[in-house]
LUMTI-865837 format. One record per residue (C-alpha): residue in one letter; x negated, y negated, z negated. Coordinates in steps of 0.001 Angstrom, whole numbers, plus 500000, padded with zeros to 6 digits. Each point is the difference from the previous one (the first is absolute). Example, Ala and Ser with C-alpha at 12.3 -4.5 7.8 and 13.67 -1.06 7.14 Angstrom:
<sites>
A487700504500492200
S498630496560500660
</sites>
This chain:
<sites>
X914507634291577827
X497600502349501526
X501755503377501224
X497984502326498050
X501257499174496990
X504134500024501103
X500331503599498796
X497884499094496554
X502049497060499410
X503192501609500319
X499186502158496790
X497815497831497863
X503761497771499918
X501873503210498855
X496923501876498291
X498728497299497670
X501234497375497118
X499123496268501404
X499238497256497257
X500747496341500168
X499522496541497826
X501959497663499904
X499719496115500156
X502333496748500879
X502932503048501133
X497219501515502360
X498783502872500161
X496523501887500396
X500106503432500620
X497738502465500811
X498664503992499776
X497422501284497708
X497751502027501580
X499971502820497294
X504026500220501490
X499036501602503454
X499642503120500186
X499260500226504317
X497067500414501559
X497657497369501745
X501136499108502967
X498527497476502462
X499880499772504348
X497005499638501770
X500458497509502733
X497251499572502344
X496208499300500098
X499230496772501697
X496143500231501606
X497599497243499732
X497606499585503515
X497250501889498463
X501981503137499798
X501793499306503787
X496051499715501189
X498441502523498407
X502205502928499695
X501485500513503591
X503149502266499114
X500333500309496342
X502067502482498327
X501025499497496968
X501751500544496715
X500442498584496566
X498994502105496572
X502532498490497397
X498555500533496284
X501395498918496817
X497985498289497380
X501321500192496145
X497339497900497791
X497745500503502255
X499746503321500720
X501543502233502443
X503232501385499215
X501475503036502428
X498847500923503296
X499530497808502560
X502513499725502902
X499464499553504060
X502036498515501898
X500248501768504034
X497010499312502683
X500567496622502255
X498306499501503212
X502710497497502077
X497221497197500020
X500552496845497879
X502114499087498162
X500307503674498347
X503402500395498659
X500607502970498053
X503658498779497559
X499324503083498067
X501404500365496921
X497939501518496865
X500937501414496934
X497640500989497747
X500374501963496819
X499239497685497457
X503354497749498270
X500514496450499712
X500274500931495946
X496144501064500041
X498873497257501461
X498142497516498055
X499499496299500494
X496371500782501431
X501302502065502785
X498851500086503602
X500769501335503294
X496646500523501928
X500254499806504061
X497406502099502208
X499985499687503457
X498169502901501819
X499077500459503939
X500078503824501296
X499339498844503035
X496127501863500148
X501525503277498381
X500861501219496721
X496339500882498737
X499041495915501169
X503034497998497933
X499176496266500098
X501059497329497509
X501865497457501605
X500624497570496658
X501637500309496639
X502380497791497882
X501510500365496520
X502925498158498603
X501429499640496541
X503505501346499523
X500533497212497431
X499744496467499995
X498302497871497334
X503309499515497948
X500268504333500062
X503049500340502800
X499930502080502342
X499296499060503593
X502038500296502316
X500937499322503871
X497594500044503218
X495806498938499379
X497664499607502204
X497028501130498567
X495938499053500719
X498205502639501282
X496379500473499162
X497841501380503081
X498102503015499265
X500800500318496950
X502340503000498032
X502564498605497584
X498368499172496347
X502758500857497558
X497863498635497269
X501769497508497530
X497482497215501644
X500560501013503243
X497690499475503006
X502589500076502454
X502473497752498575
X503096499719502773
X501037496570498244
X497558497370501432
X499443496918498619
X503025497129501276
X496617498022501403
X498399502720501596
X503423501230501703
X501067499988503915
X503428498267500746
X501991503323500670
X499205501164496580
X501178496496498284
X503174500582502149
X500715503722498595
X499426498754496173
X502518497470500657
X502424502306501827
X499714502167496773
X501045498022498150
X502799498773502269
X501274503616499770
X499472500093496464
X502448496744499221
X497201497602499104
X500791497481502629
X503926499083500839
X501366501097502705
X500819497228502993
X501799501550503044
X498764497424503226
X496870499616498394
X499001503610499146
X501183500912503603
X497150497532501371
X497150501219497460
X500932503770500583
X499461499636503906
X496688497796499491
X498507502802497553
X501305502996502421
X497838497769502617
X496996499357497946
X499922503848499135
X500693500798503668
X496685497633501175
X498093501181497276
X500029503467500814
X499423499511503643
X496806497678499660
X496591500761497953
X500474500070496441
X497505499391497408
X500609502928497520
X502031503098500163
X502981500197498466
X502285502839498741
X503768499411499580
X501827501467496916
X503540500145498700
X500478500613496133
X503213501299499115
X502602497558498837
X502829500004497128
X502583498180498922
X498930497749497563
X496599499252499141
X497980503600498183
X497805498612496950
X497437502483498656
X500565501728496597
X498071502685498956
X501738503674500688
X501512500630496404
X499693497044498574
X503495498144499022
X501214496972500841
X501294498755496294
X501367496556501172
X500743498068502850
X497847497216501418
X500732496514498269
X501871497937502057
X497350497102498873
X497313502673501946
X501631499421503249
X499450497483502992
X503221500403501782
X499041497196502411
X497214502465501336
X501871502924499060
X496716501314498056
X498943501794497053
X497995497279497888
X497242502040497738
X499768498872496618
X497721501080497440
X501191501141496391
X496708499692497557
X501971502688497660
X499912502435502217
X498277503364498475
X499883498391496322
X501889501940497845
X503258498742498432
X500236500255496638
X503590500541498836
X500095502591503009
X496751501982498057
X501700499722496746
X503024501496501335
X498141502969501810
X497898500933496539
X503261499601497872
X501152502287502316
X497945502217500698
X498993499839495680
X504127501408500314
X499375502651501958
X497410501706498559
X502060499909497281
X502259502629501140
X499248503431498455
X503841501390500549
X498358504098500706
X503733500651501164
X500450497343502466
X500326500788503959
X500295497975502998
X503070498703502058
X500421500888503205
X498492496911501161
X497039500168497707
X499750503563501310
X499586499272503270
X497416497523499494
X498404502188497892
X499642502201502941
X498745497435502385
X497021499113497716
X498605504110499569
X500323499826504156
X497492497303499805
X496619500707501595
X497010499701496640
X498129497149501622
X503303498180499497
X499859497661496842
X503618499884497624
X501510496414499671
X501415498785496183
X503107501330500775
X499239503274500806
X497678500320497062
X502915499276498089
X502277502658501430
X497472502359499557
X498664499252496144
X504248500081499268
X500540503276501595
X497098501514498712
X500993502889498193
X502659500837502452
X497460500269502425
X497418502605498021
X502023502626502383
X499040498335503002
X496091501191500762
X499860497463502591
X500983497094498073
X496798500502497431
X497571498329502176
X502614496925500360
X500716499622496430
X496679499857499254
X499395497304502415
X502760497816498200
X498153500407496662
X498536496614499015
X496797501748498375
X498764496945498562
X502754499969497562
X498734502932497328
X503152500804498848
X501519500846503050
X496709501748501370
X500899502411497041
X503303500489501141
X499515500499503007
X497033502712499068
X502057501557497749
X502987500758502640
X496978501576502425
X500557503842498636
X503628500112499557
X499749499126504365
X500882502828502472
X496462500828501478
X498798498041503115
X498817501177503042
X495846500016500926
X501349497023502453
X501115497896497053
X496959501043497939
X497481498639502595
X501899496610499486
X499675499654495887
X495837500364500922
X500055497044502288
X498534496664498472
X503570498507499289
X500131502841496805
X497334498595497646
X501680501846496699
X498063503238499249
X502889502276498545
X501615499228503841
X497239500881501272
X498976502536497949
X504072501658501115
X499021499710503303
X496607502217499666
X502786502262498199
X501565500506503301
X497400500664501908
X498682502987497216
X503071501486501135
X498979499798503708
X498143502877501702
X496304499880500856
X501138499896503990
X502726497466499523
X497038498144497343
X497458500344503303
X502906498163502260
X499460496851497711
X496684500243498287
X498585497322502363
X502447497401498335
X499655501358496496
X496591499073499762
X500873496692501275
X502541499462497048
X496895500361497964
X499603496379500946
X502854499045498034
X499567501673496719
X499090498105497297
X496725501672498589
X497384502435501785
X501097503477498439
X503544499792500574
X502503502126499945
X500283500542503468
X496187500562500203
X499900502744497348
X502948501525502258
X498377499800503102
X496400501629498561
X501811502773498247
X501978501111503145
X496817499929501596
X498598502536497875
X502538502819501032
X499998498894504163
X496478499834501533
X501582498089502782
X501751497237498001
X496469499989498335
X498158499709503184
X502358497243501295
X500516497997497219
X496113499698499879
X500064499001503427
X502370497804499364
X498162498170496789
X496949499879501649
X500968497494503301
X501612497855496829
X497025499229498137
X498996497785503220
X502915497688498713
X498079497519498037
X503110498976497779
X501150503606499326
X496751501797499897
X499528500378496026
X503180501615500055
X499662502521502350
X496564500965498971
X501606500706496159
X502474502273502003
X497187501329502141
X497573500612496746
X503522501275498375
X500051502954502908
X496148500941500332
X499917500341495602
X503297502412500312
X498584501928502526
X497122500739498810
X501484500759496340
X502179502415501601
X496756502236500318
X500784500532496363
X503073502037501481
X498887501162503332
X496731500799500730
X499609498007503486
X500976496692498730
X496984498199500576
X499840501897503908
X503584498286500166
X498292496730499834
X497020500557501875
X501887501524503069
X502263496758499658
X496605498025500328
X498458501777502664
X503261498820502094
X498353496385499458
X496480501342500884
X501130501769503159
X502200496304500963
X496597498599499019
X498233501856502588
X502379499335502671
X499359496364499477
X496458500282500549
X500727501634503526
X501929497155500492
X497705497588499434
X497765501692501981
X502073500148503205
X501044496477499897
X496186498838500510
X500486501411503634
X501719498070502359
X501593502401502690
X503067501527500501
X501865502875498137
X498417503036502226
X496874499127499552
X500186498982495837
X501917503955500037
X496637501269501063
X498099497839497622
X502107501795497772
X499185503273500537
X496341498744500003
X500635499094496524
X501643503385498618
X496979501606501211
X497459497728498551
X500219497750496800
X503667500894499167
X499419504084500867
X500714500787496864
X503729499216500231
X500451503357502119
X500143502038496826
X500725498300496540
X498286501482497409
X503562500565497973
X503152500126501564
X501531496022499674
X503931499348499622
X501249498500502986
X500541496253499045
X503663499872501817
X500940503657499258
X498407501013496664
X501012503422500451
X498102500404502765
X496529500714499369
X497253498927502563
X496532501704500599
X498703497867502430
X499860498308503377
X500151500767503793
X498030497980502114
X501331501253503032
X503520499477499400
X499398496634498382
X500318496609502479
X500185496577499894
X502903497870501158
X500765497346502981
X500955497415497066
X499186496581499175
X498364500849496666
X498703503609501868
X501593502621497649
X498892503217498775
X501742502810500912
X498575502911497547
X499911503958500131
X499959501700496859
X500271503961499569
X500976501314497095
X499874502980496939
X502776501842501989
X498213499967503572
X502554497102501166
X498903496591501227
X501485496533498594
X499358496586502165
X500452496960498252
X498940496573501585
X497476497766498373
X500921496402499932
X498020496760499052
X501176496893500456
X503748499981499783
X502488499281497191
X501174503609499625
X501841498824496212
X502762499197502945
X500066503336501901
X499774501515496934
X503184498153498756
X502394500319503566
X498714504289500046
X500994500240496343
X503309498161500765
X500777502114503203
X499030503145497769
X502773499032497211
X502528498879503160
X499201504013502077
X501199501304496128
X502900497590499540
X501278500872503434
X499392503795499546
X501894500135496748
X502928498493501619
X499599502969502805
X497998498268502782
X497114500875501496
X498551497785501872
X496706501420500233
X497615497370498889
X495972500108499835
X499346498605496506
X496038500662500557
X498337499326496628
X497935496410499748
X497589499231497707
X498400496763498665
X496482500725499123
X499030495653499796
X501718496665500842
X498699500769503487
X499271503611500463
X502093503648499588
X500942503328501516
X502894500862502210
X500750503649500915
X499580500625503204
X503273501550501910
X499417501475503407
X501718498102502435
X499411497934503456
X501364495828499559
X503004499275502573
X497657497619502148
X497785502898500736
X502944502150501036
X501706497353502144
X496215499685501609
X499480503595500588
X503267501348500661
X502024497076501078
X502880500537497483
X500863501776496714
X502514502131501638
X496921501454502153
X497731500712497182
X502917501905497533
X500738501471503276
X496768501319500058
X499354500995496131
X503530501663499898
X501290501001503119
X503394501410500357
X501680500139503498
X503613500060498671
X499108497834497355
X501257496510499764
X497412497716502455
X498053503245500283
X499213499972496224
X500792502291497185
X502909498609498750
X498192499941496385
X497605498299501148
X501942497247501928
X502207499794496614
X496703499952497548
X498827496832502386
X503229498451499249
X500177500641496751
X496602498699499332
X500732496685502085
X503005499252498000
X498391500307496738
X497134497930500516
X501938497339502351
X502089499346496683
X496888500251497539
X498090497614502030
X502725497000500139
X500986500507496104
X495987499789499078
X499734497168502590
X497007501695501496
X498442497500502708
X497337500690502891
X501400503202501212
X498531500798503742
X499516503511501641
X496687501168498673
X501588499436496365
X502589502650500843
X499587503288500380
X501319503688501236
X499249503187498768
X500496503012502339
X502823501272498055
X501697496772500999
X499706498073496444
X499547495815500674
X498219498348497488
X498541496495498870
X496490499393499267
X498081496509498534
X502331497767498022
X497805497231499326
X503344497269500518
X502615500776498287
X503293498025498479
X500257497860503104
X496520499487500962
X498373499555502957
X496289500347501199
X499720495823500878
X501616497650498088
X502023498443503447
X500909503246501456
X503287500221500594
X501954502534497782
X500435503419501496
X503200502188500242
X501438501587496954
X499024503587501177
X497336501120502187
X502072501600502750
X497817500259503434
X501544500613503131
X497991503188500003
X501685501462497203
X503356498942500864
X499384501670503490
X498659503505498451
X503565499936498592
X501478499731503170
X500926496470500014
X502752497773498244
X503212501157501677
X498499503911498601
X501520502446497042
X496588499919498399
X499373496469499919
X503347499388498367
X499409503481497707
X496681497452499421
X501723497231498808
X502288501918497616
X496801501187498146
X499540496905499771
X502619498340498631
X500957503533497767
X496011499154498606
X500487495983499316
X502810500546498100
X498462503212497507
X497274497598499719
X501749497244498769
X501290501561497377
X496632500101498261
X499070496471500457
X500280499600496833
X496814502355499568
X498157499389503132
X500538495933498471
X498415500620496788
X497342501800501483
X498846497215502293
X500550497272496737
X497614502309498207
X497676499187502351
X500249496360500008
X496834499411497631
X497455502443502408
X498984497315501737
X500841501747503111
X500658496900502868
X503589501032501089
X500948501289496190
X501807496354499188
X503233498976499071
X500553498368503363
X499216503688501560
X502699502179497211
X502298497436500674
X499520501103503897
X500143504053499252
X503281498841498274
X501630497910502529
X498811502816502023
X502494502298497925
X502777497764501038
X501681500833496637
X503092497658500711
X501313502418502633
X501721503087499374
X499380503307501872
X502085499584502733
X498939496341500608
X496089501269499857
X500642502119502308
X501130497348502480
X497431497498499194
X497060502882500652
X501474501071503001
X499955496031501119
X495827500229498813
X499396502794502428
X502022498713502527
X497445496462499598
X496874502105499630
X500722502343503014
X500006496776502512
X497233498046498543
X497386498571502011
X497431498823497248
X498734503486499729
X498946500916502938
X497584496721500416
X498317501136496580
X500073503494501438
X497715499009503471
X497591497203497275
X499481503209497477
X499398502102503022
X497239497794501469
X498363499212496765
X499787503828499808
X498292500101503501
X497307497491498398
X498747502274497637
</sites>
């Protein structure tokens, strides 16, 4: 037994139930896996060289990068092991835990080896070799005890389900030391008896054989592993899942002292005494209509635990039941609607009567709940119909907070003029910026094949209401037509567009092809002829543009950054983009706009920079333009952040030499948007993506991953939170007041947050049907693992004090940071 695993062992044989079969008065037993509850554990040996690497790399140092591999994809951050530059053979015996537990592992789990040589510097890492081995054997037990594993030269570890670096080798392609180790396995294991005099003479010719192996040439590299060992054997079974009855004895080789797989061919039929007991059951019931009748205490309580349930969770039969049979106790219990009305069976017309017909005499829900009944589970139109109810209710800047996903529930209804589409056209008529928007909004739809006679009904349904209302207010047709000219003036700046990209140079000079343009074929954007709307601020009226404050960007799709002035003598900048998904930006700003109210109505400020994004196209849109300088510029010009808030708010007996507002705005801000940015899963973050403003406001910029993803598809996963060194220094370092006043924010934000998963949820399931890349159930199922709902307050606090902790000493980050930064250089 390896001695990384002692302390594990000791409480998997007090911390879990072991199982056992029985057969001729023996005995089998053995763990699930779904039964520990530790952490995977494992030592890393030592790294045997082959001669290549003793000849070509003089003095190697070198480490391991340890990465777990669920399914085959990566799962946590990867973990290194400490440099190692004694000369062959390199012997590290380090011991690493990594986050993930042996009850989420799944039968097609790996650990994937990568052995790295620092020896030319940290900006010229070499790849030595990878391995990967399978934590479970062919017969799905866990392995245990001391491999030696084949290491692949040049290669990084393929974690991929058919793996290219597979540590196992076939028996005829393998060296006699690695025969030897299988067979000591199993030695360890039990699998071959036990002889005192003759074990004593095979144990001092293997220690030989090793001994000479290591000091002569070998043929391949090898790196030596030991797996934690238990007990008794560890069988996989799915977290969850239970085990209803023991192994039959007739299953079980005791001879070999293995599990023998058998196949039953009636596994996933359905048995039919058990279905006629369920519907005679559940036929019982539904027959309950006792008005009077109330829960135990046990009911109760389950009760209880099924309204705590997140909405993308789906109600077993049981459940159903408990909630159909409490029924009208529950009509006081606003939360409980949305669940009752998922344990309607709605094919069954009496009971889809019922259960309409119980709808009114409900306490009123909450918008949250509302947003749920529109989703495409809810097919029955009076539900849906109650739902639109709710939201008539709603103001028109609470409406604006979820308009985006209202007219994606038009998806879901069941005819063209709907309900909710009246709804939605008639609020428009009072609010010229709901009407502005939810034009917008219609108009990047009708490029969804599958959706598109839909939304142009809607859209038709908004341009004929408009321009009746001229029958009441004289400028009813200028409504529309201002509302059009926003298209013609998007229009326009895609023709400048178009025109740059036919030159091939850099940013400076297309910015003075730019100005070439205002004052030739484009001149007449300086002065509109009428005053148009502002497309992201409809109150704000634009009159034209100004060349000389307008740019172009250092980008890779070459941005435009426009100056408008406006009715009032101000000036509005707003950045022209073509070329980029801006549904998603659209989505994240929206979310971070309904998270800055959320956190100010529970009396925290965090002071957020919700900047307004519009979709104008699948690939094109506006985004307001906030004056501000990105972090990598700052660290390149001033050398720190401290320096440049030193120099934007100066304050000698400030804290740092900064206003103390300032300094505590800058925290603020960093809090917020470290939290925002791990629940939303945003992914690429590097220093030009975040930026300062001089009043000391940190903000995020460009979420085009989001919900776990990352730019390339084998990048390894970033940290939860972006959290330079840069901005932990402007704070004055770990061990200082602020950073900890930081991380209080923090975790005081997480937890307001999470209690409104529940809408934040339902506003990312709306979205499910946009066809937006990371909107899928694989991503909400990420915002809400994200949420970590299972843990109470004082339990999230610990486990996002453990995240920052992690993303405070990653390494990842700063290799993307120095690749972004030279890609930048390119252009």
């Amino acid at each position: 037994m390896p001695s990384a695993p002692d302390e594990a062992q000791a409480g998997v044989t007090t911390g879990t139930a072991d199982h056992s079969s029985c057969s001729g008065g023996k005995e089998f037993r053995f763990i699930l896996s779904q039964d520990i509850s530790l952490p995977l554990s494992f030592r890393v040996n030592r790294f045997v060289p082959d001669r290549t690497l003793l000849i070509e790399r003089s003095a190697p140092v070198l480490f391991v990068e340890c990465t777990l591999y669920i399914d085959g994809v990566q799962f946590g951050l990867s973990t290194n092991t400490r440099l190692k530059s004694l000369g062959s053979p390199y012997c590290w015996n380090e011991l690493v835990t990594l986050s993930a537990k042996y009850r989420d592992l799944t039968p097609f789990s790996h650990l994937a080896f990568t052995v790295w040589d620092m020896s030319s510097g940290e900006d010229n890492i070499y790849i030595v070799g990878g391995t990967t081995i399978s934590l479970f054997n062919s017969k799905n037990q866990l392995k245990t005890g001391r491999l030696r594993l084949r290491v692949w030269p040049n290669k990084m570890a393929d974690g991929s389900l058919s793996t290219s670096t597979p540590g196992k080798v076939p028996k005829t392609k393998r060296e006699e030391i690695e025969r030897l180790e299988r067979v000591a396995n199993k030695y360890i294991r039990g699998q071959i008896p036990h002889i005192g005099w003759l074990d004593n003479l095979i144990a001092n010719a293997a220690d030989k054989l090793e001994k000479e192996s290591e000091r002569t040439e070998n043929l391949h590299s090898s790196l030596i592993v030991e797996l934690c060992s238990f007990e008794h054997r560890v069988v996989f079974q799915e977290y969850g899942a239970k085990l209803h009855t023991s192994v039959p004895s007739s299953l079980v080789d005791i001879s070999k002292n293995k599990l023998v797989i058998a196949c039953d061919p009636e596994i996933g039929r359905i048995n039919p005494s058990e279905h006629k007991h369920s519907v005679l059951a559940w036929s019982l019931a539904r027959g309950v209509n006792d008005r009077e009748m109330k829960p135990s205490s046990v009911d109760q309580k389950l009760i209880q635990n099924i309204l705590k349930y997140p909405p993308t969770r789906t109600l077993n039969v049981d459940e159903k039941q408990l909630l159909w049979k409490f029924r009208f106790y529950l009509t006081s219990e606003k939360k409980a609607l949305v669940k009752f009305l998922l344990s309607v069976e709605w094919s069954d017309i009496q009971e889809a009567k019922q259960a309409v017909a119980l709808i009114p005499r409900w306490e009123s829900i909450d918008v949250a709940d509302a947003l749920g009944l529109l989703s495409p589970v809810f097919q029955n139109e009076e539900v849906r119909a109650y739902a639109v109810g709710v939201f008539e209710r709603a103001s028109d800047e609470e409406l604006q907070c979820y308009l985006l996903q209202l007219v994606q529930g038009l998806r879901f209804e069941r005819s063209d003029r709907s309900r909710l589409a009246h709804f939605l056209v008639n609020r428009a008529l009072s609010n010229y910026e709901l009407a502005s928007f939810l034009r917008w909004y219609l108009v990047v739809e009708l490029h969804d094949p599958s959706h598109a006679r839909r939304y142009l009904c809607t859209y038709e349904m908004l341009e004929d209401a408009i321009m009746r209302s001229v029958h009441k207010e004289e400028n009813g047709f200028q409504v529309w037509q201002s509302l059009i000219e926003q298209a013609e003036l998007t229009a326009q700046l895609r023709s400048i567009m178009k025109e740059l990209s036919n030159v091939k140079h850099d940013a400076q000079t297309k910015g003075r092809i730019l100005e070439q343009l205002f004052s030739g074929i484009f001149s007449e954007l300086k002065n509109f002829s009428e005053p148009i709307p502002s497309p992201l601020t409809p109150t704000v009226l634009l009159d034209g543009i100004v060349p000389e404050e307008s740019l172009v960007f250092k980008s890779a799709n070459y941005p435009l950054c426009i100056a408008f002035s406006t009715v009032n003598g101000g000036t509005s900048k707003m950045i022209f983009k073509k070329g980029d998904n801006l549904r998603k930006d659209q989505l994240v700003i929206q979310i971070i706009s309904l998270m800055d109210r959320l956190l100010k109505s529970d009396n925290l400020d965090l002071h957020l920079t919700p900047y307004q994004v519009l979709a104008t196209g699948l690939e094109e849109g506006l985004v307001e333009f906030i004056p501000s300088i990105s972090v990598a510029k700052i660290i390149q010009k001033t050398g720190s952040i401290e320096s440049y808030l030193q120099k934007c708010n100066p304050d000698e007996d400030g804290p740092f030499g900064i206003t103390a507002q300032c300094l505590e705005t800058f925290i603020k801000s960093c809090a917020g948007y470290s939290v925002i940015t791990y629940i939303l899963g945003i992914g690429d973050r590097h220093l030009d993506n975040l930026l300062l403003q001089d009043d000391g406001r940190l903000f995020h910029v460009d979420f085009s991953y989001m919900l776990g993803e990352q730019p390339h598809r084998f990048a390894p996963p970033s940290p939860p939170m972006k959290l330079c060194k840069e901005m932990v220094e402007a704070m004055g370092g770990t061990e200082s007041e602020y950073y900890a006043r930081f991380k209080s924010y923090c975790c005081e934000a997480y937890n307001i947050l999470r209690k409104s998963s529940n809408l934040i949820l339902n506003l990312f399931y709306l979205m499910t049907g946009s066809n937006i890349e990371s909107i899928t159930d694989k991503g909400t199922s990420k915002l809400q693992q994200n949420f970590r709902l299972d843990l109470d307050d004082e339990d999230a606090i610990h486990f996002l004090q453990g995240l920052i902790n992690e993303s405070i000493s990653a390494f990842f980050p700063q290799v993307v940071e120095t690749i972004h930064q030279w890609a930048q250089s390119r252009r």
